[in-house]
C-alpha positions as CSV (number, residue, x, y, z in Angstrom):
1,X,17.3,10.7,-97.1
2,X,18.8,7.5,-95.7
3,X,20.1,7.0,-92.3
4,X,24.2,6.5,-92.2
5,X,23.4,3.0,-90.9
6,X,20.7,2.2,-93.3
7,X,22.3,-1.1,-95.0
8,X,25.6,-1.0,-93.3
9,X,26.5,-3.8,-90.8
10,X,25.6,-3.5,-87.1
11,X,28.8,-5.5,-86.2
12,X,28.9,-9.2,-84.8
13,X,26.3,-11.0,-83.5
14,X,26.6,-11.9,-80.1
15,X,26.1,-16.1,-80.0
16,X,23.3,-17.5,-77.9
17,X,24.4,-18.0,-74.5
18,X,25.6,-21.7,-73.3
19,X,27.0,-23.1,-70.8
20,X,27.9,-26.2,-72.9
21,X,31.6,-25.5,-71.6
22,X,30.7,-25.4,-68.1
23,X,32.8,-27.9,-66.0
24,X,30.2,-27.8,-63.0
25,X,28.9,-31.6,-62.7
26,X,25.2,-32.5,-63.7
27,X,22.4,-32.1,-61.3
28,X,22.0,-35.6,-60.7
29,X,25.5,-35.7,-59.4
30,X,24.9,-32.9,-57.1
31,X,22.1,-34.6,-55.7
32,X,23.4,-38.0,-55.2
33,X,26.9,-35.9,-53.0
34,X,24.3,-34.2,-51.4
35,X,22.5,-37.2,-49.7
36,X,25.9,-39.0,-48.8
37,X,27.2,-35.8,-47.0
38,X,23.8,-35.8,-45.0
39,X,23.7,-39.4,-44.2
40,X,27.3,-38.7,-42.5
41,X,26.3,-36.2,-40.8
42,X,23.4,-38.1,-39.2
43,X,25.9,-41.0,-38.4
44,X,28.3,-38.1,-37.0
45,X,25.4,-36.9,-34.7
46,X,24.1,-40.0,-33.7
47,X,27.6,-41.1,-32.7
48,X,28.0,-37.7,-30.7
49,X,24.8,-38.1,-28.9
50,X,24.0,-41.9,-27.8
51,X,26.5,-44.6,-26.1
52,X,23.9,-47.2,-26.8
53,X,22.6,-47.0,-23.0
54,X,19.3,-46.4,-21.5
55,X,18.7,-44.4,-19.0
56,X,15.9,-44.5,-16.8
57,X,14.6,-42.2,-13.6
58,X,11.6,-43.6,-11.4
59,X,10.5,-41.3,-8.2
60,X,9.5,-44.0,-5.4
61,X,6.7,-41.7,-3.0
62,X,5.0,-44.1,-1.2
63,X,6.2,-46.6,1.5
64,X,3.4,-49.5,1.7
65,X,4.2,-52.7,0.8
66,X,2.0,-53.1,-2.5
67,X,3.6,-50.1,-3.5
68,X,7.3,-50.9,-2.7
69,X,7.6,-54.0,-5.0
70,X,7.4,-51.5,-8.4
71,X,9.9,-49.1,-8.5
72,X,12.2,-51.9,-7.5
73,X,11.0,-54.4,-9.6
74,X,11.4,-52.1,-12.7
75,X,14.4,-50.7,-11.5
76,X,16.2,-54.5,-11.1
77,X,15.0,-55.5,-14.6
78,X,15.9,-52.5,-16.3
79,X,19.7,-52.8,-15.2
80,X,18.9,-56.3,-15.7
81,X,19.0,-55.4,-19.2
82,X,22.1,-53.0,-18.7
83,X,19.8,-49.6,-18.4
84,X,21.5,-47.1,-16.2
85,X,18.5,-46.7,-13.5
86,X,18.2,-43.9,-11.1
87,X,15.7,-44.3,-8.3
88,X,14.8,-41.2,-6.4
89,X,12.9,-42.3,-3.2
90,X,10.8,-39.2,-1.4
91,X,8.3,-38.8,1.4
92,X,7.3,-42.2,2.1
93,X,9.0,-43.6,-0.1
94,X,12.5,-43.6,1.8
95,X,10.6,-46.2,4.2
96,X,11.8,-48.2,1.7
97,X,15.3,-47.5,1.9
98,X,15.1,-48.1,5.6
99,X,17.0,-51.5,6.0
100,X,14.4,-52.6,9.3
101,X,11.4,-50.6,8.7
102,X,11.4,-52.1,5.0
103,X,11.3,-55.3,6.3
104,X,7.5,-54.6,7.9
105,X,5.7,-52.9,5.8
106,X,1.8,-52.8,6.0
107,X,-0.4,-53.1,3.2
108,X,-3.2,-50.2,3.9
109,X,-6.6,-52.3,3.5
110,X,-8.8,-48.8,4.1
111,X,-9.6,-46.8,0.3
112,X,-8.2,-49.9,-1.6
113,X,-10.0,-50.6,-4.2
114,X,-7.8,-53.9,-5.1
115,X,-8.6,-55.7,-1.5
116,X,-12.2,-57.9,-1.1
117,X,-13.3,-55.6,2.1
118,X,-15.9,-52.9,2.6
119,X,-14.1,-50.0,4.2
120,X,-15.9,-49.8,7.2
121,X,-14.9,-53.9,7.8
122,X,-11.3,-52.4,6.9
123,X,-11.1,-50.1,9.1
124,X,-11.6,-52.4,11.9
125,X,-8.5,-52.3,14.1
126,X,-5.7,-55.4,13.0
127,X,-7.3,-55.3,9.6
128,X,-4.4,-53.7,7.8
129,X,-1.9,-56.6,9.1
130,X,-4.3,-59.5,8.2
131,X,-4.8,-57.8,4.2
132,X,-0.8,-57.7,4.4
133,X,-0.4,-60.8,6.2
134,X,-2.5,-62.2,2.8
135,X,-0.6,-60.5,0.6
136,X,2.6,-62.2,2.0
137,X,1.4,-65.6,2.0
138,X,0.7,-64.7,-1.8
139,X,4.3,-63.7,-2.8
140,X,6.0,-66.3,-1.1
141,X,3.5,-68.9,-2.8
142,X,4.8,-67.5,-6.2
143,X,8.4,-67.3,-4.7
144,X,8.6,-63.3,-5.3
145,X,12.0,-61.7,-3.5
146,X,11.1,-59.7,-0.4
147,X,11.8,-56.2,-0.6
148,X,15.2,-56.2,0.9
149,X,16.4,-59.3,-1.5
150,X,15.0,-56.9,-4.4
151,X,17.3,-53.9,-2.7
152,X,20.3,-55.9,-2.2
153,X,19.5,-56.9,-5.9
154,X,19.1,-53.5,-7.4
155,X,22.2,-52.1,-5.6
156,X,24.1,-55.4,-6.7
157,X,23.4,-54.3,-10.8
158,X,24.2,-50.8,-10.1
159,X,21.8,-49.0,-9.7
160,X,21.3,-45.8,-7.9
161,X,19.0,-45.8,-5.4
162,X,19.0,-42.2,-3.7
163,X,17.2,-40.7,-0.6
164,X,15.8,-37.3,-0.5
165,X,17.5,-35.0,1.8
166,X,14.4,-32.6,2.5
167,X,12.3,-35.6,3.5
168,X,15.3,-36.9,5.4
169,X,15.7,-34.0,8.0
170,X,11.8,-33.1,7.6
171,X,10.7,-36.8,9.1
172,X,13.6,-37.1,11.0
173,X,15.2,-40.6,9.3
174,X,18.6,-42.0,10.6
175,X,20.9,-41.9,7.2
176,X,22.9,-44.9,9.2
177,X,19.6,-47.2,9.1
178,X,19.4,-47.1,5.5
179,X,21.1,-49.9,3.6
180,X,24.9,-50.1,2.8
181,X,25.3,-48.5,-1.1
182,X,22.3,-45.9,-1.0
183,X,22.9,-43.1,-1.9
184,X,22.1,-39.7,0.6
185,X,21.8,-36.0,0.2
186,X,20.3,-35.5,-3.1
187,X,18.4,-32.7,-3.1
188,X,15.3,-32.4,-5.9
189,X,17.5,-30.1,-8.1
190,X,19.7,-33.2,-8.8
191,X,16.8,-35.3,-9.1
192,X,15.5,-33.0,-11.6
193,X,18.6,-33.4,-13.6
194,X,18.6,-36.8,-13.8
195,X,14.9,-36.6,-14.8
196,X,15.8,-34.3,-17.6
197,X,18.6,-36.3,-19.2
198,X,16.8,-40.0,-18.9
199,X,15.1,-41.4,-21.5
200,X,12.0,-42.9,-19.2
201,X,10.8,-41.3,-16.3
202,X,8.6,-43.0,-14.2
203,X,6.5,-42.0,-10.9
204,X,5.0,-44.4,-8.4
C-alpha cells in the first residue's frame, strides 16, 4: 500500500541561498575604510599628545668643579635647541646654584681616577687647588664659559634651574645667595613629576 505522499509534490523548492542582492560593499572596500579611519586616529592622538617639544629633567648632586660643567652644559644646549630643560640641583649640587661659592669650586684630586697623581701624593695638603688650578688653565686655553657665564646662560634660554628645599634647610644655604631667576622650594615630589612627564632624564 502506498504512502498518501508517494508521487505527489513536496511543494516548492526553497532556492540556494545568496546574497547576490546584498548592498553591503566588498571586502576590499571594507578594508581599505578601515585603514584610513586608523591612520586618523593615530594623527588624532599624536596631535593630542605631543606639542613638538622636548622635555628634559637632569638631577645635578655633586658640587665640584669637574662635575658642575655637565648638567649645565647639557642643560644650555638642550634649550639651545628649544628643549624645555628642568634642572633639579640636590645635596651638593646646589653649590652650584650659589652665586659666590660657584665661583670657587675645587676639583677633588683624592679617588680620581681622571688626574696623573697617586693618591697618597694627592692627598698632600694644597693638592686639591693645584689639580683645580690645572684644570682652569685648561678651560680658559679652550675658551670654555665659567660656571656662572654657563648659569647666566641657561637661565637666559629658559630654563629651570631649581634648588632642593630639604638640602636647603638641612645644610643650612642662604636662598638670597643663590643667583637672580633660580628657582627655590621644590620639594622631590615635584621633582619626581617633572621626572615622570620628560622625555630624558638624566643624573650627574
Amino acid at each position: 500500500m502506498s504512502s498518501e505522499t508517494d508521487g505527489a509534490p513536496t511543494g516548492p523548492k526553497r532556492a540556494a541561498s545568496s546574497d547576490t542582492d546584498s548592498t553591503e560593499p566588498p571586502l576590499a572596500d571594507r578594508v581599505e575604510t578601515l585603514h584610513s579611519r586608523l591612520d586618523e586616529l593615530e594623527a588624532d592622538l599624536a596631535a593630542a599628545t605631543d606639542d613638538g617639544s622636548t622635555r628634559m629633567t637632569i638631577v645635578a648632586t655633586k658640587g665640584t668643579l669637574d662635575m658642575a660643567y655637565p648638567p649645565l652644559i647639557l642643560a644650555s644646549t638642550a634649550a639651545a635647541f628649544g628643549w624645555e630643560v628642568t634642572v633639579f640641583h640636590t645635596f651638593w649640587g646646589l653649590e652650584i646654584l650659589h652665586e659666590e661659592r660657584s665661583a670657587d669650586l675645587q676639583l677633588s684630586s683624592v679617588g680620581n681616577p681622571n688626574t696623573p697623581l697617586p693618591n697618597a701624593l694627592a692627598a698632600l695638603p694644597g693638592m686639591d687647588r693645584l689639580t683645580t688650578t690645572m684644570m682652569r688653565r685648561s678651560i680658559d686655553d679652550v675658551g670654555t664659559p665659567t660656571i656662572d657665564e654657563l648659569v647666566d646662560t641657561c637661565l637666559e634660554m629658559g630654563a629651570d634651574l631649581q634648588a632642593c628645599q630639604m638640602t636647603a634647610d638641612m645644610m643650612d644655604y642662604d636662598e638670597g645667595a643663590f643667583y637672580d631667576g633660580v628657582t627655590t622650594g621644590v620639594g622631590a615630589a615635584s621633582a619626581l613629576s617633572e621626572m615622570a612627564e620628560a622625555d630624558i632624564q638624566l643624573l650627574v
